[in-house]
Legacy VTK file of the C-alpha trace (Angstrom):
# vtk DataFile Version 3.0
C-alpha trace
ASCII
DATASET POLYDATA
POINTS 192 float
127.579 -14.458 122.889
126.614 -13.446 119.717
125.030 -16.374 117.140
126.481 -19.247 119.304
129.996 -17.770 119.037
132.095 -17.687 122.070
134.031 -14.571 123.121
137.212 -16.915 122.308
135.522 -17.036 118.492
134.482 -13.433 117.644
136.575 -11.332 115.084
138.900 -8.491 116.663
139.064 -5.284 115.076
142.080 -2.775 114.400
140.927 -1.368 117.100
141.157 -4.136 119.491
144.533 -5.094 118.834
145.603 -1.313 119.210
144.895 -1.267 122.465
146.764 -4.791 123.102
149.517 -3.287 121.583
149.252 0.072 123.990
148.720 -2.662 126.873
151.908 -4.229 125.596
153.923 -0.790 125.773
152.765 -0.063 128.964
154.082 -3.368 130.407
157.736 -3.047 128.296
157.410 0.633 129.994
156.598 -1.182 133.301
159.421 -3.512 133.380
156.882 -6.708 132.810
158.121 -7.686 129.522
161.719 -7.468 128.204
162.512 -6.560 124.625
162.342 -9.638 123.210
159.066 -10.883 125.000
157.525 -7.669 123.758
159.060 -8.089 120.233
157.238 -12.028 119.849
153.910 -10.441 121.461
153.523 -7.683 119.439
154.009 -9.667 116.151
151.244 -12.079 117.756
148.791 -8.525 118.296
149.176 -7.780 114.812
148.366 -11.207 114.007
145.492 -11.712 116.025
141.792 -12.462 114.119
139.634 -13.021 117.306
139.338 -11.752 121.139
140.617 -15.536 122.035
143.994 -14.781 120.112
144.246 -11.155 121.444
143.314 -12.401 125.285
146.437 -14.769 125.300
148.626 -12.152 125.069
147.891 -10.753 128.413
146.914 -13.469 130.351
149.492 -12.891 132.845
150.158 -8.925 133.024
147.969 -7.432 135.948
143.788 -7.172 135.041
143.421 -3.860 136.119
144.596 -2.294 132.355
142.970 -5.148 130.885
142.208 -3.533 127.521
140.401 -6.042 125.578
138.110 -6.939 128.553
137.468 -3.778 129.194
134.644 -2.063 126.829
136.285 0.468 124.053
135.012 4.001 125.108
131.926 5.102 123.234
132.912 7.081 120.286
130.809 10.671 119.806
128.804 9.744 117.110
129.145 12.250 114.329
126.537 13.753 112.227
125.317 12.324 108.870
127.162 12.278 106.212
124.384 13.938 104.706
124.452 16.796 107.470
128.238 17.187 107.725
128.371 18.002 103.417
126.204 20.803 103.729
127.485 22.078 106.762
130.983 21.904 105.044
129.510 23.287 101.527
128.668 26.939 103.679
130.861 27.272 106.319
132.818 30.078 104.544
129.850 31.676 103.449
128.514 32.193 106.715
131.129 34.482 108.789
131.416 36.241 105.375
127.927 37.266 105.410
128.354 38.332 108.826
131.464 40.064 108.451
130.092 42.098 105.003
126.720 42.693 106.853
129.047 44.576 110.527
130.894 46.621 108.135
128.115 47.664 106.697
126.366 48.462 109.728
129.935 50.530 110.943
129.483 52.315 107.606
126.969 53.790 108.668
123.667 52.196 107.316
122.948 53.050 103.813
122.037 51.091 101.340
122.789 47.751 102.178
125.480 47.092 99.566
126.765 43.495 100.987
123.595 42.233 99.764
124.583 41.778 96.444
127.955 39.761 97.319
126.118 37.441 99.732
123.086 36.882 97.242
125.527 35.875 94.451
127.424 34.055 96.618
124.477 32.364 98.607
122.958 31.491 95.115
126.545 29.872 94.074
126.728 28.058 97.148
122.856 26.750 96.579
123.477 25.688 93.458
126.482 23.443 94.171
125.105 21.812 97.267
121.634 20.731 95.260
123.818 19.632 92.512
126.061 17.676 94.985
122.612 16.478 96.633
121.330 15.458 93.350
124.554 13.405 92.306
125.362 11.708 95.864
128.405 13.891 96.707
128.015 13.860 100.696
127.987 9.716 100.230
130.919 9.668 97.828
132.757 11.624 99.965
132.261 10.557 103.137
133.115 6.689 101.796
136.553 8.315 100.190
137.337 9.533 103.719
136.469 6.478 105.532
138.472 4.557 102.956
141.577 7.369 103.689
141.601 6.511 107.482
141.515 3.193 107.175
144.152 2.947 104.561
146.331 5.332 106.841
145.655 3.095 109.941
146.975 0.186 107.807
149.989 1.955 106.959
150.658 2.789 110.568
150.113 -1.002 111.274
152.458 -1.755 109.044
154.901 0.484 109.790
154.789 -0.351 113.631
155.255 -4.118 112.517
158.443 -2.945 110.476
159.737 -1.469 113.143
159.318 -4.390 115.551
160.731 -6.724 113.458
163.834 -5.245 112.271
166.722 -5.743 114.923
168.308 -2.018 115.800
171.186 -1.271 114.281
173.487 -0.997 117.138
177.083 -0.382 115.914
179.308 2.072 118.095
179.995 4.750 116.010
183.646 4.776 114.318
185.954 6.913 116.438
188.448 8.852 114.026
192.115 8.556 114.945
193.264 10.506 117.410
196.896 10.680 117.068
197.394 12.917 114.310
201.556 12.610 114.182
201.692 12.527 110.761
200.584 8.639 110.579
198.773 7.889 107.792
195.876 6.985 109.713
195.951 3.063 109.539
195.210 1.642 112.968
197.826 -0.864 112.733
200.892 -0.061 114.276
204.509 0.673 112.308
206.859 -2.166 112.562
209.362 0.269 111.855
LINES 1 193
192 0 1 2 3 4 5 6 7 8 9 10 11 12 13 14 15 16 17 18 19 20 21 22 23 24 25 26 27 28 29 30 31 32 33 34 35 36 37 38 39 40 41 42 43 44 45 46 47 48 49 50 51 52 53 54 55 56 57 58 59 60 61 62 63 64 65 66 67 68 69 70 71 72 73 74 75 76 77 78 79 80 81 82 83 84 85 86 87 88 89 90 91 92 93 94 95 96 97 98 99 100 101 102 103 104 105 106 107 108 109 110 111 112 113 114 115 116 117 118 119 120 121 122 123 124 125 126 127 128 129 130 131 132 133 134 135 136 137 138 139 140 141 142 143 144 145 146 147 148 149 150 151 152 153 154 155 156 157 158 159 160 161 162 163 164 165 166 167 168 169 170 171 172 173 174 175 176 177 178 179 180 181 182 183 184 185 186 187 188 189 190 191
């Protein structure tokens, strides 16, 4: 327990209540839950602050797909920011060097003319990523795209809880009339 907080007490993350949700599906899927059992509970998911709120929902679906009790897989941890900007800022330049530098050699050796298209291009490249060093590009960017996923996971949140909470329109589609004898298509009968 973490600070004197009780598992019942701790915050749940988006992630958390994803998995309840998947939980959920699986047990509408499984014939555990009807519709509107899995309609109330899934509202409740997306409700959910702590583990405590999130644990109630399953309480009485079988343990073994437990997904809240059960510890999220480890995520690969990805390079720094730092790291993944440069990377990024010469991956083209790379396999162009490489490419210039085969035909070259296919050519048949002479002078090595590629070197002036990579050394202009290497020195272009250079000169952005120590400017985007300098200035705190990789930083900037990498909090934009953090900011993107999450905003994108809210949406799908939000559209999952739209879809939950709007009834399906179930109308039988009109059936045109059938009888075409020259009626005039009314479907109530001619008294005369």
């Amino acid at each position: 327990m973490t600070d004197g907080l009780s598992r019942d007490q701790m915050r749940a993350s988006h992630a958390d209540r994803e998995r309840v949700v998947e939980r959920l599906r699986a047990a509408l899927d499984e014939g555990r839950l009807d519709l509107g059992e899995y309609d109330e509970r899934l509202q409740q998911a997306y409700a959910a602050r702590t583990y405590g709120d999130l644990d109630g929902l399953l309480t009485d679906l079988p343990v073994g797909q437990h997904p809240v009790l059960a510890e999220a897989p480890a995520e690969p941890r990805s390079k720094s920011p730092t790291a993944e900007w440069i990377l990024h800022q010469w991956q083209s330049w790379v396999p162009a060097a490489v490419a210039l530098t085969a035909i070259w050699a296919i050519s048949g050796f002479g002078d090595y003319w590629p070197g002036w298209i990579i050394g202009i291009w290497a020195a272009a490249v250079l000169w952005r990523t120590v400017n985007g060093l300098m200035s705190g590009a990789p930083r900037r960017e990498f909090e934009e795209r953090a900011a993107r996923e999450l905003r994108e996971r809210e949406e799908k949140e939000r559209r999952a809880q739209a879809l939950t909470s709007q009834p399906p329109n179930r109308q039988p589609p009109k059936e045109k009339n059938a009888d075409m004898s020259g009626s005039s298509g009314d479907d109530t009968p001619d008294p005369g």
